[in-house]
C-alpha positions in Angstrom: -57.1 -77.7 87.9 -57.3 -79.1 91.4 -57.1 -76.1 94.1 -53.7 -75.6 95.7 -54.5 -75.9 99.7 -53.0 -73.8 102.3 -51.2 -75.9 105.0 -52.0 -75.4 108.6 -49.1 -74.0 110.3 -50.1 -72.8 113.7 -48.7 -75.5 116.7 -51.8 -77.8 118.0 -50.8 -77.5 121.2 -48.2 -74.8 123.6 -46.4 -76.2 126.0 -47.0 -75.4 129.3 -45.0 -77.3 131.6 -40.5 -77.4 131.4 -40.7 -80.7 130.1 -42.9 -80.0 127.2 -40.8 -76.9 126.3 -37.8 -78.9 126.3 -39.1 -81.4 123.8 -40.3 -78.7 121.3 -36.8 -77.1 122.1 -35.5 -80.8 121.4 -37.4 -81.1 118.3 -37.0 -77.8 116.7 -33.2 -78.3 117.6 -33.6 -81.7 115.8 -35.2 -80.0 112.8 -32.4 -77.5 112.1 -29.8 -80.2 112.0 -31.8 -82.6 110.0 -32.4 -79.6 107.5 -28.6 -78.9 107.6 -28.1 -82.3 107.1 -30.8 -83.6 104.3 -32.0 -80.3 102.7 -35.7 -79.4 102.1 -36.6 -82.0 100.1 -36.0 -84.9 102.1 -37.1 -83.0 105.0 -39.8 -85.2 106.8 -41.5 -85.5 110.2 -40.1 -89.2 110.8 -36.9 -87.7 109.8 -36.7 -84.8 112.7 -38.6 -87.2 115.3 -35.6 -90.3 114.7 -33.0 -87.3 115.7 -34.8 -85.9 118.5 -35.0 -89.8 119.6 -39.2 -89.3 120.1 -42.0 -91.0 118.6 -43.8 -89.3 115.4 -46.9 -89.4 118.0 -45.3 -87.4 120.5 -44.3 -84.4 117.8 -47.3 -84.9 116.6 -48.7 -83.2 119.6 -47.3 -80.0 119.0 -47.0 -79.6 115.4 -49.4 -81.0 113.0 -46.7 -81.6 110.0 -43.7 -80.7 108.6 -44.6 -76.9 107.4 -45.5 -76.4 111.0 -42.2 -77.3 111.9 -40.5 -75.4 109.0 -42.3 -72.2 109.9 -41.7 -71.8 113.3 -37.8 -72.3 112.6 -38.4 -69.2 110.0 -40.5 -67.7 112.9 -37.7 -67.6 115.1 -34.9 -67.2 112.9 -36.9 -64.1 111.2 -38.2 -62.9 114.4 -34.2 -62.1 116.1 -33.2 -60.1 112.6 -36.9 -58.2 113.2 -35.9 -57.5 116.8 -32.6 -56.0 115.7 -33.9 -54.2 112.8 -36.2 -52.6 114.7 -34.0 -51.2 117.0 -31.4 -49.8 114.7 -34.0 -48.4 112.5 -36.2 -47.0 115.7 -33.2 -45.3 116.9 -34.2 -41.4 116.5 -31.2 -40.3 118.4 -28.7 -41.7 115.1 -29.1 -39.8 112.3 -31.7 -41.5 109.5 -28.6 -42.4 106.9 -26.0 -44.0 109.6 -29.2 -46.2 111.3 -29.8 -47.5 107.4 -25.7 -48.1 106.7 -26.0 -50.3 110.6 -28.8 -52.0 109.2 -27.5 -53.4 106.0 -24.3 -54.4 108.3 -26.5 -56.3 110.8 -28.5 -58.0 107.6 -25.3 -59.0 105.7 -24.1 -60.3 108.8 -27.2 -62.3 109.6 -27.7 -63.8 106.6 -24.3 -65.3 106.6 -24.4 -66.3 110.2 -25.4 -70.3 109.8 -25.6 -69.8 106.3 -26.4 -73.2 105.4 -29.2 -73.4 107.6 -30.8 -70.1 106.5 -30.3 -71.1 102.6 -32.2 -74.4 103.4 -34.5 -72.6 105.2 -35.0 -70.8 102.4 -35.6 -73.8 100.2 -38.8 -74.7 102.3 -41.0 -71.3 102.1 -42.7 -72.2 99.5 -44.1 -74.9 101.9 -45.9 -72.2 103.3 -45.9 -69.3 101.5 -49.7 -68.6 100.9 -50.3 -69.2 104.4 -52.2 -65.9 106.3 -49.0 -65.9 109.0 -45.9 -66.0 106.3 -48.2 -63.3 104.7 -48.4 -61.3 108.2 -44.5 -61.5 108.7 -43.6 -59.8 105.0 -46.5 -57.6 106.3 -44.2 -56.6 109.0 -41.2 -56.0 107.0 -43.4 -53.4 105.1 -44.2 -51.5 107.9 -40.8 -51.2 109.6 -39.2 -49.9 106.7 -42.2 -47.7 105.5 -42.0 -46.0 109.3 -38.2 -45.3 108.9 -39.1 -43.6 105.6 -40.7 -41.4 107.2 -37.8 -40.5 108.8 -35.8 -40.7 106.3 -37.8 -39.0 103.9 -39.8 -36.5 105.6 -40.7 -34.1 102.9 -41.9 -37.0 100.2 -44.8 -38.5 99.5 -46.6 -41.5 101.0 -46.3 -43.2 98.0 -42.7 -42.3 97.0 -41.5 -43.0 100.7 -43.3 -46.5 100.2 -41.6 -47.3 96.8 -38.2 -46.0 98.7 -39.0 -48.5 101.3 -40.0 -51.2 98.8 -37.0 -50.9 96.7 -34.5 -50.4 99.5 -36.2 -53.7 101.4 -35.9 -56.0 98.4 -32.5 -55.0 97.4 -31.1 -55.8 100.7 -32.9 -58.8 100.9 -31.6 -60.1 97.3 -28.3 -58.8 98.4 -28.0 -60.5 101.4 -28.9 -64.1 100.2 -26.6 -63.9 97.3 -23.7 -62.8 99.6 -24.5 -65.7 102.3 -24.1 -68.0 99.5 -20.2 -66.8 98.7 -18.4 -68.2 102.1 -17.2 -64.2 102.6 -15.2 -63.4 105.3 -16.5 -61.2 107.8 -14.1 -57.9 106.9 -15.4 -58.9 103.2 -19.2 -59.2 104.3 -18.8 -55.9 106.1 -17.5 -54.2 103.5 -19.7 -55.3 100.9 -22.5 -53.7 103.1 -20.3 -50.6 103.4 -21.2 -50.2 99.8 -24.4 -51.2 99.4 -25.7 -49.0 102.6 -23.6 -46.3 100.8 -25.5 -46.3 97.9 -28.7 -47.0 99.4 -28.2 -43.4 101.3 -27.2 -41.8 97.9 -30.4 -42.7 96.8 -32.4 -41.6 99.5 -30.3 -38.1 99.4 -31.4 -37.4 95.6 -34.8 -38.7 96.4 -35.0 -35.8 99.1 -33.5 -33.5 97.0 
C-alpha cells in the first residue's frame, strides 16, 4: 500500500517588495475566481496563472503547487472568522450565554457570506488535510472554545468543559455549512442562529446545573 505523502504547503518565497505583494494579491484573487468558476477538481496551477495573466514560473515563485495556493485562501478566509470569534468570545464584559448566541450569528453569517466560494473551498481540504499547519488551525479552534468554557462553565470539569466545547464547536460547524448551502436570506440565516445559540445555552445551563 504505497504511503500517502503530505503536500508542502508553506509559500517558497514572502514577498518583500509592493510589486511582489501585488502579484500574490493578483494571484490569490485569481485563485478564488477560478475556484468559483471551475470547482476543486479542475482546480490547477496553469488554470489560476492564465487568469492572473502571469507565467506558471512566476507563481511558481511563491507557491510551490496548487495546495499551497488552496491553503493559504483557507488561511485567510479562516483566519477573519478566528479574529471575530475571538473577540466575541474574549469579551468578559457580555455575559458568557449572549457572547455564545453573537457567535453562532457571526458564524451563520460567515459561512453564507460568498458561499460558493467557501463550499468550494471546502471541497479542496482534503488536499491538505494531514498537513502539520491545517492540523495547527483546528488546533486553534480547540483552544478558543475550550478557554470560553471556562467561562462558561466555571464550576465543571476539565474534561466535561472540553466535551461542552467539542460538541458545541462541531455542531456549529455542521450547522453552518449545511445552512450556507440553502440560499437563506439574511433575517432567515439570523434566525436560524437564534435557535441554534438558544439551545446551545440550554445545554450549557443544565450542564452547570
Amino acid at each position: 500500500m504505497a504511503k500517502r505523502t503530505t503536500p508542502i504547503i508553506s509559500p517558497r518565497k514572502q514577498p518583500r517588495q509592493d510589486r511582489s505583494a501585488r502579484l500574490v494579491a493578483d494571484i490569490l484573487e485569481a485563485a478564488i475566481r477560478v475556484l468559483v468558476r471551475d470547482g476543486a477538481r479542475r482546480f490547477t496551477t496553469a488554470r489560476v496563472a492564465e487568469r492572473a495573466g502571469i507565467s506558471v514560473g512566476s507563481l511558481y515563485q511563491y507557491f510551490p503547487n496548487k495546495e499551497a495556493i488552496l491553503f493559504r485562501l483557507q488561511e485567510e478566509e479562516r483566519g477573519q472568522t478566528m479574529t471575530e470569534l475571538r473577540r466575541i468570545l474574549g469579551d468578559e464584559s457580555v455575559a458568557p450565554l449572549e457572547r455564545l448566541r453573537a457567535a453562532v450569528r457571526m458564524f451563520f453569517r460567515s459561512e453564507c457570506d460568498e458561499a460558493a466560494f467557501r463550499s468550494a473551498l471546502e471541497e479542496t481540504a482534503p488536499l491538505y488535510r494531514e498537513a502539520p499547519q491545517a492540523r495547527a488551525h483546528s488546533e486553534e479552534g480547540r483552544r478558543l472554545m475550550e478557554r470560553f468554557m471556562s467561562d462558561a462553565l466555571p464550576r465543571a470539569t476539565p474534561r466535561n468543559r472540553a466535551f461542552a466545547a467539542d460538541m458545541i464547536g462541531t455542531v456549529m460547524s455542521a450547522a453552518g455549512k449545511a445552512i450556507s448551502s440553502q440560499n437563506r436570506s439574511r433575517s432567515q440565516v439570523d434566525e436560524l442562529a437564534a435557535a441554534v445559540g438558544e439551545m446551545f445555552c440550554l445545554y450549557l445551563k443544565a450542564y452547570g446545573d
